[in-house]
N, C-alpha and C positions, 0 to 999 in steps of 0.2 A: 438138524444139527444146531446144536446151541451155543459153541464154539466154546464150552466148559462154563456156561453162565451159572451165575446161583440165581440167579433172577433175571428172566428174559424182560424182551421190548412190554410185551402183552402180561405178564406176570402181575399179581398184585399181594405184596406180602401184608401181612395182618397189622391192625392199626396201629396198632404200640413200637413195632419195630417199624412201620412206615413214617414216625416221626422221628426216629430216631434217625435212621440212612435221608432223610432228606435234610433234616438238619447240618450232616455231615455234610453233602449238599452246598450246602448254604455255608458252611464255614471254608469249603474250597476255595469257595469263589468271593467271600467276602473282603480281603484284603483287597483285594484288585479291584474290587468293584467303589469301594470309598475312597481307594488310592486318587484315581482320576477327577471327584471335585478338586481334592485337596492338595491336586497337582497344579489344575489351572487356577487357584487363588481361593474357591469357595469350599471351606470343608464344612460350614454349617447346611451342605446340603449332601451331605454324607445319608442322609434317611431316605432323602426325594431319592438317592442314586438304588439306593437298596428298592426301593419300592417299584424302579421305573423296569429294576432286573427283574423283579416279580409277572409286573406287568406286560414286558414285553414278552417273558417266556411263557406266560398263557397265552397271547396272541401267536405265537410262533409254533407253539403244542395246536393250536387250531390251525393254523392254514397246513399243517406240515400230516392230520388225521390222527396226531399223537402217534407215530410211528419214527421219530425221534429222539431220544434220549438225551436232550443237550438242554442246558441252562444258556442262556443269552444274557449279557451283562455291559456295563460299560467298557465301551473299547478305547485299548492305549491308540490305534491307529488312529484315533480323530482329534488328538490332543492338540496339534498344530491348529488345525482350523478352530478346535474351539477354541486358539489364543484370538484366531483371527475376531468370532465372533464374540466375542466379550465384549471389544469396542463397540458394540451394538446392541448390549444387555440383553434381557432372558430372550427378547426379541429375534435377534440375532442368532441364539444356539435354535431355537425352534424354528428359525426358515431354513438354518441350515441342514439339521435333522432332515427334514423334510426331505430336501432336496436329494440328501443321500439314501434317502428310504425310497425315494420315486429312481433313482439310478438303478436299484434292485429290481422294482417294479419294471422298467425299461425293458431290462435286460431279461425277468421272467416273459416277459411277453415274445421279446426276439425267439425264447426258445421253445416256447409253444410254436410256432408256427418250424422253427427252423432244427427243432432237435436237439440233443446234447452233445452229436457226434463231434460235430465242429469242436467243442468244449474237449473233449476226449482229444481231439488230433493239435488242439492246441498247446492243451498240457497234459502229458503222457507223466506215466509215472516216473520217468528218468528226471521229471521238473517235479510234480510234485513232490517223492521221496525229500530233495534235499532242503524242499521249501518245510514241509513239516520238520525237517530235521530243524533248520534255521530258526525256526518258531521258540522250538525247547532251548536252542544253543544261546541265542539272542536274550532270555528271557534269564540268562545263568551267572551274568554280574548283579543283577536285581535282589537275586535269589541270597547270592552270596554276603553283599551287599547289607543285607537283612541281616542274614546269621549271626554278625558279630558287632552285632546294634545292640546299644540298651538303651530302652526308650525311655526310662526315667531316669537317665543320666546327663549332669549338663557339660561335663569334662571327660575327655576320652569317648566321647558318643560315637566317634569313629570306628575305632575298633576297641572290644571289647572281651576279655578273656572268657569270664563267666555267661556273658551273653552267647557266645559259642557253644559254652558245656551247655548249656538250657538248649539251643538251638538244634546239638547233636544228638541231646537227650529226648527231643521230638521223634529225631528224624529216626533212632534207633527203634524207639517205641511201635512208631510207624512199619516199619520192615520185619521186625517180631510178630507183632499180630495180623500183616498181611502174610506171612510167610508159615506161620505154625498153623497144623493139621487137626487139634484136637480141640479148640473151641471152635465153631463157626462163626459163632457170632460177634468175635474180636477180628475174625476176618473182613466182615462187613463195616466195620464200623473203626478203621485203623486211623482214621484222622482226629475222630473226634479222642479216643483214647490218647491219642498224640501230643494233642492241643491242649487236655488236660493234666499229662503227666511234665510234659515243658513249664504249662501254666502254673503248676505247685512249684517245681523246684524255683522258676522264677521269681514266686510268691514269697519264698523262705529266704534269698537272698535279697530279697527287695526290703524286706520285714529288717531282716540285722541292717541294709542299711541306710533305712529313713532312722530305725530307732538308735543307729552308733553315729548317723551322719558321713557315712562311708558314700560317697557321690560314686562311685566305682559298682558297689554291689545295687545299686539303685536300677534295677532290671524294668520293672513295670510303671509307670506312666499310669495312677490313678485319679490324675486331675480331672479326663472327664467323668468319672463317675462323682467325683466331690464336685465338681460344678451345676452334674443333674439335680442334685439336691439343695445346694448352698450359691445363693449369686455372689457377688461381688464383696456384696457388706456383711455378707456372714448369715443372711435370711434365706430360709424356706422358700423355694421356687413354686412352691404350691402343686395345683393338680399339675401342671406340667412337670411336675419331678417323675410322675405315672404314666402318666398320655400325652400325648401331643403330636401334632399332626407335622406333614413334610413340607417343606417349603417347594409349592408344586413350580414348574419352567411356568407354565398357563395361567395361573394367578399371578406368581411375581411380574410378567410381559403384559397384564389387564394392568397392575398398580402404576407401570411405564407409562402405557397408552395415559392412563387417568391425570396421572400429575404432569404428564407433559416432561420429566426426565428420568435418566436409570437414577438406582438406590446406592446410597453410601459402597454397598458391599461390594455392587458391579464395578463403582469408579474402584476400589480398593485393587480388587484384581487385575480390572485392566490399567494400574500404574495412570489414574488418571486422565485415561482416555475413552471413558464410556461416556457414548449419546444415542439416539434413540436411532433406530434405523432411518437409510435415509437410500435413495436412488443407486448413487456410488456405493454403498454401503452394501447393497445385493449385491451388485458385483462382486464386489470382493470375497463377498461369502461363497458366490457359484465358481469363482476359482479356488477357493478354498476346501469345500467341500467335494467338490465334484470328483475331478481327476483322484483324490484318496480313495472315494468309494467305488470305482471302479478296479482301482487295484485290491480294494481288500475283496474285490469279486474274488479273486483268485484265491486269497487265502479262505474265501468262503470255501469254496471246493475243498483245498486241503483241509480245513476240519474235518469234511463230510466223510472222504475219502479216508480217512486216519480214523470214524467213528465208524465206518461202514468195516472196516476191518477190524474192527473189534468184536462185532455185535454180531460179525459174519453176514452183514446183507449191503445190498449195493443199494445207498441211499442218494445215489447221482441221477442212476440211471435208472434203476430200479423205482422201486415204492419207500416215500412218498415223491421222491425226483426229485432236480434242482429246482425244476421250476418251481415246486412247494416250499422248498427248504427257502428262496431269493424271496418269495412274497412270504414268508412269516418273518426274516429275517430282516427285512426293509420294511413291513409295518408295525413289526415290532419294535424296531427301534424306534421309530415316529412317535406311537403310543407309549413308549417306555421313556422317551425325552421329553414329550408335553404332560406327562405326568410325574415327571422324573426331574433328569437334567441333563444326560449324557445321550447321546447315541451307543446303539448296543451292539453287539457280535455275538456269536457262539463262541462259547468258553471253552481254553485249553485246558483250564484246571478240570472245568468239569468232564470235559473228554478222559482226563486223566486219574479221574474220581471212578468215574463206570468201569475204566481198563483193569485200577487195580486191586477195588473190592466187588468185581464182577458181577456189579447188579445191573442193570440195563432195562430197568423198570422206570417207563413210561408215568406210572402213578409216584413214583418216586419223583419225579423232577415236576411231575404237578403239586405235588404238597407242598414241596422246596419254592417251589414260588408263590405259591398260598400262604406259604410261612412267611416269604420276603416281604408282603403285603401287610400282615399283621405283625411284624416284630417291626418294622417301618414307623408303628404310631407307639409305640412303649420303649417310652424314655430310658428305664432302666436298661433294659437288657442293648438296647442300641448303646450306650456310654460304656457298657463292658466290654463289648465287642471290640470299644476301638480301644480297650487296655490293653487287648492281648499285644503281648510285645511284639518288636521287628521279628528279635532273634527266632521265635517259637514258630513266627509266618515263614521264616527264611529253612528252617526243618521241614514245613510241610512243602515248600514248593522244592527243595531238594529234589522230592521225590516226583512232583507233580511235572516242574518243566524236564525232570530228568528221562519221562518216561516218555512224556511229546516226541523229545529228541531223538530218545532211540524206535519210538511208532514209525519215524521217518524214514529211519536205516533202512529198520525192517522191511521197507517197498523197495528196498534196492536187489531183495532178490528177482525180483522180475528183470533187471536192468543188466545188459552187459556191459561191462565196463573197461571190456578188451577193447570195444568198439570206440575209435578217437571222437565220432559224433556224438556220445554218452558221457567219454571221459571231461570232453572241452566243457557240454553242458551242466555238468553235478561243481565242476572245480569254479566256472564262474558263478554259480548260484552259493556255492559256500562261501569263497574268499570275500565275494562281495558282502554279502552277507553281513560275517564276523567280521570284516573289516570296517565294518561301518559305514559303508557306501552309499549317498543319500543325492538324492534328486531337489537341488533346490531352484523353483524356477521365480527370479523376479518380477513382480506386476506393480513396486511403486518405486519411483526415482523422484530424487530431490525437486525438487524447481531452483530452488533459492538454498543458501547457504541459512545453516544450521547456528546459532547464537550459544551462544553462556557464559556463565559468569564464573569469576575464579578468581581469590586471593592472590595480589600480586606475591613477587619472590621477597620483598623485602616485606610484604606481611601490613604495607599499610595502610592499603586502597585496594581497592575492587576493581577488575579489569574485567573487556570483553573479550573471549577465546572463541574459535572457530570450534566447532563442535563436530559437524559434518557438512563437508563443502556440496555444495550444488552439482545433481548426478552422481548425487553415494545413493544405491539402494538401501532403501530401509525397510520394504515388505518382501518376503518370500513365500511362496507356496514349497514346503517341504513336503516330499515322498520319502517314508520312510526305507530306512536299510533294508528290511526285508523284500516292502514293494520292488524295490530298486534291485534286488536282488535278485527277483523272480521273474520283472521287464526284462531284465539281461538274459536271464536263460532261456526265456523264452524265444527271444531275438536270437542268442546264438543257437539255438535249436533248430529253427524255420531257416538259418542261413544255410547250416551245413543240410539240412535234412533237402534244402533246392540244389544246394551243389551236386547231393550225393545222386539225386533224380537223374540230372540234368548229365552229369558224365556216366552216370549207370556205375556197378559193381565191377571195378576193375582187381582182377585178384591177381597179382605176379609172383605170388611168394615173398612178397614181403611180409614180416611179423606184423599183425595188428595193434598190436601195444603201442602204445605212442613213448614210451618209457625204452621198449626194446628196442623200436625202429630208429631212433635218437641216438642207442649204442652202437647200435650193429645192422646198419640198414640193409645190409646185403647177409648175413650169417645165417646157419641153418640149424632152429632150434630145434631138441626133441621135442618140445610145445606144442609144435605144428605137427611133427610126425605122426604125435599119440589121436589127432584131428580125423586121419585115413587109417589108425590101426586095423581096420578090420577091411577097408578095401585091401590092405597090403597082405595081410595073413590070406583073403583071398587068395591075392596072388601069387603067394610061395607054393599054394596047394593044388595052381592052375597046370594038368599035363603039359612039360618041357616044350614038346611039336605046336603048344597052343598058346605063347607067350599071352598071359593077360594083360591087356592093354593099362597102362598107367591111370588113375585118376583124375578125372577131370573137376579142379576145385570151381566151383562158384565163386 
């Protein structure tokens, strides 16, 4: 059974349309993956990040026998600790890497020896389900966000009306050609058709207004394509307008070691505060890194779990197993940040890539990182990439975090939800979730009070102001909402599921509902009746002289 694929794991479609769906591929997952230089301060490493995606998902297509379909890319969960590590330049993101690729490593090794089962009774699907769902729901003001962004606009960049039509115009484009029966090959291929029919209309609104001076219809952001070619003074960038290579973690952290401090760009991002690694300075990275890459253990499975039910095979437990999926997964990102910049994860988008033009070809996500490899060194096409607007990314991930979220539901039919041990665990892993619920644990306190400077009120001297007094925290390790989301369910899972052991199944007739038993704790619904229908028809049909004995409930 191929669970209606056009293209299985093993499959390998013909070379023309194999550039075509991996590129698609690559444009899934490309916003997100440039997002996170350009989040923590470095967007001139927006190539190294693309290149490191390449690289980790061939490391990760090996350890895993190529029997997973998934792109691996720079992950939002590390974004804290890489602020951590900045103050430590390239240095700093590559021990940290490190350290969260050998947590991986750790942790495959535990279950070589000890199994997956442990894994399975830790987080059942009643925790997963809502943790995938969190993933898409979490991921839907980003989305949003986007949509009514216009990246070549410097007023109203907030929200944007025509940025929206471009946006909706993606996402409709999107759901037309995954949805219609009579070409195939527009089934295959709905993002990148998407990303071009947004990108025109964009184009034509952007066109009226650079050329009326309309700041409003200003939709696309061409500056870095005009910068690949033209610098500062109006000349010729030369060959590097063509080629040029990425600014690797592992060179820029040799240039540190060499000169004896970090570079202009590292003090820029970290506001001033980059120096070379130093004693103290691991430390803080091993709380920083650490305890994140143990939680995103979890969301490792829930990808797996949410891509194994796509493709119809159990990639946990089954072939190639967690233990394959945690070591390509943690040496790939190693490989993908010292070649790169980021540490990596398996991508939602691309999970959501395979779901909804049902290709599930292995050689597909190997060319897609073959591609990320080589488009990585060509100036051109990397400065296009980052034209496409918010709005036209905020169409595609519509559909992309839309489908994450409802992959998640979709595990809830295993789940009952009549059961108050199911209901308490789904409703803490949502609320927390979407509520934003975040784990911040302090590791630095003041010593000494904080200084600065401030124009007096009368404007005509320079005073000194207390800034932050002595015993303010000023470092945290944050765990993100979702982590926090899914510690919690897990926690309240293991509580009630000891309770439930430990008193055993007491059934009195009370309703299970936790909604009914609230109303009506003593009432007697036909709910419950319809539960024994067929013991009871029994016994209307049992001979008078042979009363059938009542029901006995569990």
């Amino acid at each position: 059974m191929n669970n209606q694929l056009i293209y299985n794991v093993e499959d390998r479609p013909k070379l023309p349309r194999l550039l075509v769906l991996a590129l698609q591929q690559v444009l899934a997952v490309m916003a997100a993956t440039i997002a996170v230089p350009a989040i923590i301060g470095l967007p001139t490493q927006m190539p190294a990040a693309i290149l490191g995606a390449g690289v980790g998902t061939i490391v990760y297509l090996l350890f895993t026998k190529f029997k997973s379909p998934v792109v691996i890319s720079s992950s939002f969960a590390f974004l804290a600790p890489l602020s951590v590590a900045l103050a430590f330049g390239y240095c700093g993101i590559i021990v940290g890497a490190i350290l969260a690729g050998l947590v991986y490593v750790v942790l495959a090794i535990i279950i070589h020896f000890a199994g997956t089962k442990w894994v399975s009774k830790l987080m059942p699907p009643v925790i997963i389900g809502p943790t995938v769902a969190l993933i898409g729901l979490s991921l839907a003001g980003s989305a949003m966000g986007d949509i009514v962004k216009a990246s070549g606009a410097a007023v109203n960049a907030s929200y944007n009306l025509v940025a929206l039509l471009c946006g909706l115009i993606t996402f409709v484009t999107v759901i037309l050609c995954s949805c219609q029966k009579r070409f195939k090959s527009m089934k295959l291929i709905p993002f990148i058709i998407g990303i071009g029919a947004g990108y025109a209309v964009a184009a034509i609104f952007s066109a009226i207004g650079y050329g009326a001076d309309v700041d409003y219809l200003k939709i696309i952001n061409w500056q870095p394509l005009v910068s690949n070619f033209v610098d500062a003074n109006g000349k010729f960038t030369g060959v590097t307008a063509f080629l040029n290579y990425p600014d690797f973690a592992l060179i820029e952290a040799i240039k540190e070691m060499v000169n004896g401090s970090v570079g202009p760009e590292i003090l820029t991002a970290s506001k001033g505060a980059g120096q070379l690694l130093t004693g103290a300075g691991f430390g803080e990275i091993v709380l920083a890194f650490v305890p994140v890459a143990l939680v995103v253990f979890a969301e490792h499975i829930a990808d797996h779990k949410n891509l194994g039910s796509i493709i119809n095979r159990d990639l946990v437990e089954g072939e190639p197993g967690l233990k394959r999926t945690l070591l390509g997964d943690g040496v790939g990102s190693i490989a993908g940040t010292v070649l790169g910049i980021c540490p990596n994860t398996t991508y939602g988008e691309s999970v959501g890539c395979v779901a909804i033009t049902k290709n599930a070809s292995v050689a597909t996500i190997l060319t897609a990182a073959l591609m990320c490899i080589v488009l990585s060194f060509i100036s051109p096409i990397m400065a296009l990439l980052q034209t496409i607007p918010n709005c036209v990314m905020g169409g595609i991930c519509l559909t992309l975090y839309g489908f994450i979220a409802v992959s998640g539901l979709k595990m809830f039919k295993e789940v009952d939800l009549n059961d108050n041990k199911n209901l308490f665990t789904v409703s803490a892993i949502l609320i927390a979730g979407i509520g934003g619920l975040a784990i911040k644990i302090p590791y630095h306190v003041l010593a000494e009070d904080v200084m600065g400077l401030a124009v007096s009120e009368d404007g005509a001297s320079v005073v000194s102001v207390l800034v932050s007094p002595a015993g303010t925290v000023d470092k945290v390790i944050t765990i993100t909402s979702i982590a926090t989301a899914l510690i919690l369910g897990i926690c309240t899972y293991a509580i009630l599921n000891a309770l439930e052991k430990k008193q055993g199944r007491e059934d009195d007739g009370a309703p299970e509902s936790l909604v009914a038993g609230a109303v009506a704790p003593d009432a007697n619904f036909e709910v419950g009746k319809s539960v024994v229908k067929e013991e009871e028809s029994a016994a209307e049909e049992a001979p008078a002289e042979e009363p059938a004995e009542a029901p006995v409930e569990e």
